[in-house]
N, C-alpha and C positions, 0 to 999 in steps of 0.2 A: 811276559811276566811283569805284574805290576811293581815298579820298587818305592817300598815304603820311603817319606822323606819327613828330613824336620826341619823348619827354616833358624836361624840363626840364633833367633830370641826365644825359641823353644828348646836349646839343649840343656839339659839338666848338668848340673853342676860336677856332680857324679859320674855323666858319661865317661865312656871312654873312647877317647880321639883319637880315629886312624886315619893318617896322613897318609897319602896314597901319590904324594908328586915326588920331583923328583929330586936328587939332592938340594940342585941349588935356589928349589925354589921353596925347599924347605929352610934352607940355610939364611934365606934374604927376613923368611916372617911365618910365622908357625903359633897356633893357639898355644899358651902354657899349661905343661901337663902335657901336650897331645904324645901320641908315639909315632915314629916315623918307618914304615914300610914301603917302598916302593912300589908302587902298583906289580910290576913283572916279577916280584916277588913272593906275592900275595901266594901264588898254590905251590911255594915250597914253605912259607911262614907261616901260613894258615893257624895250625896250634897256638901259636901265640895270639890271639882273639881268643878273648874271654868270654865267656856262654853265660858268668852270672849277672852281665848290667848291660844297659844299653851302648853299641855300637854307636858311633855316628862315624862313619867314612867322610873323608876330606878332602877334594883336588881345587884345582883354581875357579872351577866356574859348575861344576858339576856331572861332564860326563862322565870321568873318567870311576870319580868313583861311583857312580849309577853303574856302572861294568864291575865294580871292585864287590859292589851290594847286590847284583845280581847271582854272582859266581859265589858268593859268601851263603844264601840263601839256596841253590844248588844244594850246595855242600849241606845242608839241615842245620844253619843257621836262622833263627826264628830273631834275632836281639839286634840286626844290623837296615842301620835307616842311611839314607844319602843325606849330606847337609845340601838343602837349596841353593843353588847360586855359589855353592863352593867359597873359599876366600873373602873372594869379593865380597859377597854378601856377610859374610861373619866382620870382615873391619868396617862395612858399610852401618853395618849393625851396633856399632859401639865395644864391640869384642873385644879383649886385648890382643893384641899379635906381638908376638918376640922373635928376635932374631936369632944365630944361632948361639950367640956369647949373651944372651939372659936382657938385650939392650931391647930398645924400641925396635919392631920391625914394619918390615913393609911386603906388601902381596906384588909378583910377580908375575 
């Protein structure tokens, strides 16, 4: 299955950002706004992915959530993309990233 992706400078403002790593690398630097699911949580939390805007999934470099948007699309999700390059690519990109106290963060 092909999994649709968007690179860093293509996510809409409006998405919605599903962080897919794991605490502490949520905890270190995380988009503002994003929401934070665990990848091995993902097919008991599932409902809470919203069907009305655009998905974008998030891990550090982008396997993980390529698995998280693969299994999402399974499931008759048609609205969920990979971001490129995961992290990396989003703070390489000019993104903001916060930590878990609202400060400056950093990708782990």
């Amino acid at each position: 299955m092909m999994v649709p992706t968007v690179d860093a400078a293509g996510v809409a403002d409006d998405a919605y950002l599903l962080d897919v790593r794991e605490p502490d690398e949520w905890a270190a630097g995380h988009p503002p706004g994003a929401h934070h699911v665990p990848m091995m949580q993902i097919p008991t939390r599932a409902d809470e992915v919203p069907t009305d805007r655009d998905v974008v999934v998030v891990c550090r470099v982008g396997g993980r959530s390529a698995q998280v948007v693969a299994y999402l699309k399974q499931r008759g999700f048609d609205n969920v993309y990979n971001l490129d390059g995961g992290m990396f690519a989003w703070a390489a990109a000019g993104r903001p990233v916060v930590g878990e106290d609202g400060s400056a963060g950093h990708v782990i």
